[in-house]
N, C-alpha and C positions, 0 to 999 in steps of 0.2 A: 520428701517427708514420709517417714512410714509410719503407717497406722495399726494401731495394736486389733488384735482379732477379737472379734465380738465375744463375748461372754454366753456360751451356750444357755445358760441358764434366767440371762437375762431378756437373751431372744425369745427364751419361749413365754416367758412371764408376758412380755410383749405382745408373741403371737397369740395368748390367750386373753387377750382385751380384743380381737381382730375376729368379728361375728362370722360367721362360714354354715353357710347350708349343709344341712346332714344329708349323706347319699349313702346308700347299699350300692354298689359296683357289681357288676356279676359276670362271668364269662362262661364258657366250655369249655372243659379237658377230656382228658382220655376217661377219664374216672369218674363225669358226669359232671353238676352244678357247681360252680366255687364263688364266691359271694364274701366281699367285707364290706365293714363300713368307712368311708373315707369323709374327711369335711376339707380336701386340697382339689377340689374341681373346678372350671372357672371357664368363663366362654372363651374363644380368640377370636372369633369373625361370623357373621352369616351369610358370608358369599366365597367360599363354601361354609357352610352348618359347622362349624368347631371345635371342639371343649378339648382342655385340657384334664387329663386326672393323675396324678402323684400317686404313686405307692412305693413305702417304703422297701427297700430288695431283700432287708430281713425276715419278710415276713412271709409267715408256711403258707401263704398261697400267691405266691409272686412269682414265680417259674411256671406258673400254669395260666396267669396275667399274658405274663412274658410270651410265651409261646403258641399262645390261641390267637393272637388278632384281631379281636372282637371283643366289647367291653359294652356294658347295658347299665347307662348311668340311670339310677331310681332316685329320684329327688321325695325325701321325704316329708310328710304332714305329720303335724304332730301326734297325730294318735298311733305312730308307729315310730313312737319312743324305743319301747322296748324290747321292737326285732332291731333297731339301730344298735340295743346295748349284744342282744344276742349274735350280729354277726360283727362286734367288735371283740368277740369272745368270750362275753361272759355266760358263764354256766361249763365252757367248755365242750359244748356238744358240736358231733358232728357237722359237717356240711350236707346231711341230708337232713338230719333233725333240723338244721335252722330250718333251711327252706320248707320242713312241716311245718311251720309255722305260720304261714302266709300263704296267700292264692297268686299263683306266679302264672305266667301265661308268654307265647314266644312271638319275637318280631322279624325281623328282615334278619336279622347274623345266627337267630337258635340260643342269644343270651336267654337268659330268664329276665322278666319285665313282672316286674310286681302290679300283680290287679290293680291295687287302690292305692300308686303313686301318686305323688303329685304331677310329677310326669317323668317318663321314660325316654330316655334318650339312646335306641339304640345305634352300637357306631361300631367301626371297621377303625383299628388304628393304623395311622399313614405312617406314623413317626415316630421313635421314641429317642429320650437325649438323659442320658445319669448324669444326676448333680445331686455331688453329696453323698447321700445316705440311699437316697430316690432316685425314682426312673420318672421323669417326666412320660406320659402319655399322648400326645396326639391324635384325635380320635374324630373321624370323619362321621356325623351323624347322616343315618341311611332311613332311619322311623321315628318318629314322635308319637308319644299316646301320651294325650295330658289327661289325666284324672281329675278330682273333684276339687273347688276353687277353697280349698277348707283351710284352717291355718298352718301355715308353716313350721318347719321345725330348724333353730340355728344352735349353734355351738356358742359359746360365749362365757368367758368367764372360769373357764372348765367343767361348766353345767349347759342343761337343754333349758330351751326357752323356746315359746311358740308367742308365733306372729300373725297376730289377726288381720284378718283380709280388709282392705279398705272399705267401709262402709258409704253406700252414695247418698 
């Protein structure tokens, strides 16, 4: 029996009912800092330390993703709304202007790790697998720096929403 292919339009309708943590991803290149923001990150295991992160191959900094190794997942708090919208492009500014905008500081690979994440995950990727549009990432974490326990920031709905820390 063959089944008709999903309706692009209605998968994403879909994917945007599906809450997803905001992250700023960041690597090295030849050229210095390269930093987006991604909400497709997701653990695989902690024996070894994990995560996967998605990035689309269209995108002007995905050859420098690609070719560096090393990827520094920054889990973001709410009150860093609005460097999430700046390294999703808005404004259009440089990759050094973003990163003036924020106190970034370095771990085990030389990503950039945002002072006041929520927490940092920096990693070496082992593996990478194209599906689709994307490159899957596999990404072996080498450092953790957890930042302060403040609220969260998720994707949801096609808007930011922040997630109060459980009170005891």
């Amino acid at each position: 029996m063959s089944v008709p292919p999903i309706d692009r339009t209605s998968f994403r309708e879909a994917m945007a009912r599906l809450g997803a943590a905001v992250n700023i991803v960041t690597t090295r290149g030849p050229d210095g800092d390269v930093g987006l923001t991604v909400s497709a990150v997701c653990s695989v295991t902690d024996d070894p330390a994990t995560v996967i992160v998605c990035i689309n191959r269209s995108s002007r900094q995905y050859d420098v993703f690609k070719n560096a190794g090393l990827i520094c997942v920054n889990v973001l708090s709410h009150e860093q709304e609005e460097l999430s919208g700046i390294f999703a492009g808005k404004g259009d500014l440089t990759m050094p202007e973003r990163f003036a905008r924020a106190s970034w500081h370095r771990m085990s690979t030389g990503a950039a790790a945002l002072d006041n994440a929520a927490a940092s995950l920096d990693c070496t990727v082992n593996q990478t697998v194209d599906v689709g549009t994307h490159t899957v990432f596999f990404c072996n974490v080498q450092a953790i720096h957890l930042g302060g326990s403040g609220a969260g920031l998720v994707y949801h709905g096609r808007a930011y929403h922040q997630l109060l820390p459980k009170t005891v």
